[in-house]
N, C-alpha and C positions, 0 to 999 in steps of 0.2 A: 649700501643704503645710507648709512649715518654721514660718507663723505659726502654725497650729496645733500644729503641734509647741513650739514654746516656750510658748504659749498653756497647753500639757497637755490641749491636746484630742484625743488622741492618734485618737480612733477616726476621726475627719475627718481628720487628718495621714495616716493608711491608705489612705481613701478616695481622694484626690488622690495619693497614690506610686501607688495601683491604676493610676489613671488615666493617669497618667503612663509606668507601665511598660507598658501594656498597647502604645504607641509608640515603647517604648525599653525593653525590656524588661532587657535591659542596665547599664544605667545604674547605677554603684555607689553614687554620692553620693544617690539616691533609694532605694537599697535600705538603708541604710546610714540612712537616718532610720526607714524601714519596719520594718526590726529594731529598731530604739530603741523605735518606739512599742509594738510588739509585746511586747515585752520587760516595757514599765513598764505593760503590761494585764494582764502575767503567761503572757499567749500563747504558752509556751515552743516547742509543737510546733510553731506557724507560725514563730517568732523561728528556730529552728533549721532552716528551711528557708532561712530567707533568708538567716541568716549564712552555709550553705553555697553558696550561690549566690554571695554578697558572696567566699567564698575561693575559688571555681571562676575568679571575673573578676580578683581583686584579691589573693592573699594576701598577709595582713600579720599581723606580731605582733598586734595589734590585734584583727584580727577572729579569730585564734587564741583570746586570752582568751574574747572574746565567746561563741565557742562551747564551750569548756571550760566556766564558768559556767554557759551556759544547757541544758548537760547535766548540772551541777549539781541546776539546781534542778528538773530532770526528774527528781529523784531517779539518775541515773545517775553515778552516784558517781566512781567506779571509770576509766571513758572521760574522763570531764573532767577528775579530777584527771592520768592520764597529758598530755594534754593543756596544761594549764595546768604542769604539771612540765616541759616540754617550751619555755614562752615562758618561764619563769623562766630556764633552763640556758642558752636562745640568745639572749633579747631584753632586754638591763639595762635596758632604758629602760622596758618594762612591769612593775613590782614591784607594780604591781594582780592582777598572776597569782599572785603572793605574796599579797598579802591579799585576794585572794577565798577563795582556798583554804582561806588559815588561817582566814577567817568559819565557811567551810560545816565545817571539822574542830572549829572553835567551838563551833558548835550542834550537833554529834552528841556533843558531849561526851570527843572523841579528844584528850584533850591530850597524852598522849604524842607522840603521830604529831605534832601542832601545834610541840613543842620540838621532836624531829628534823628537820621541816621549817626552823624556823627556824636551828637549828642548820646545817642544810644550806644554804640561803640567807648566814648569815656566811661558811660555807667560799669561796663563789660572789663574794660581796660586804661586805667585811669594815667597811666604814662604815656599812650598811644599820640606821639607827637606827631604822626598823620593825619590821626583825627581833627588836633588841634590847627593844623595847618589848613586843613580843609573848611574848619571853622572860617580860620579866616580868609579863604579865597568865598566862601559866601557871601562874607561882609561885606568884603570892596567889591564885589560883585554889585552890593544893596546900594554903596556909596558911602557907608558908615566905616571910615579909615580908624579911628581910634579903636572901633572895637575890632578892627580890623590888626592892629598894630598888638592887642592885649592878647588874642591868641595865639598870633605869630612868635610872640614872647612865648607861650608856654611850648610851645613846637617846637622852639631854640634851647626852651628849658630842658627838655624830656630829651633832645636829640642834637647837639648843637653842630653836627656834622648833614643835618638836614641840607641839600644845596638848595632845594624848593624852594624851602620855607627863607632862606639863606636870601634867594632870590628875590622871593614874593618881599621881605623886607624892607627893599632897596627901594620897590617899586611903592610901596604904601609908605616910606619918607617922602615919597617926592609927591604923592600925589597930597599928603598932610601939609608940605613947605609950602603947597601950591593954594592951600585954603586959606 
């Protein structure tokens, strides 16, 4: 199972967790690959049966995210983000619950909500040079490159091995040289 899993043969990596659980039905670290492959099929509804199964046996930050996200990308907006709001406030060590979030408020095009959040995220964790980075892909988003340039500054402050933020940099000099 696990070779097909790194292989990316995801629908075989399934087939063998099936088989597997159908004798240990149990078994997180097998469920726990089954959601992965599930997940990278796109397979939300089944992904979301097994993550809750994964948090019936096992709750963790971890698979908290899992299932906020993969309510996400059910469209179920609303549940997931309480959710993933939820491992940001209690779990520092997942700040992937932070940027998922801010991905899916990315692509609806919510950037307000996206600076509140971030905003809210520094009140939480005031080094958080994702946050800051996120700041400023709001800005140049808004067209406001300086303030765009001042959080990328604190992003490089808190993390200066950021490649994003590294990145995002490059592109807000040029777009500044260009005003």
């Amino acid at each position: 199972m696990k070779n097909y899993f790194d292989n990316n043969d995801f629908e075989n990596a399934i087939k063998y967790a099936d088989l597997i659980l159908d004798y240990d039905e149990n078994n997180v670290e097998v469920l726990k690959y089954e959601y992965n492959a599930l997940s990278n099929l796109k397979r939300y509804e089944d992904a979301l049966i097994c993550v809750d199964k994964i948090l019936d046996l096992n709750p963790s930050g971890l698979a908290l995210v899992n299932k906020g996200t993969t309510l996400c990308f059910l469209e179920e907006y609303e549940k997931g983000f309480e959710i993933l709001d939820d491992v940001i406030e209690n779990y520092s060590e997942y700040e992937v619950a932070f940027l998922n979030k801010g991905h899916f408020l990315y692509d609806m095009a919510r950037f307000d909500e996206l600076l509140e959040l971030s905003n809210w995220v520094l009140e939480l964790y005031p080094d958080c040079s994702n946050a800051y980075d996120i700041k400023s892909l709001v800005y140049m988003k808004k067209g406001d490159f300086k303030s765009a340039l001042e959080f990328n500054e604190y992003a490089l402050y808190y993390d200066s091995e950021n490649s994003v933020a590294k990145e995002r940099k490059e592109h807000i000099l040029k777009k500044l040289a260009e005003e």
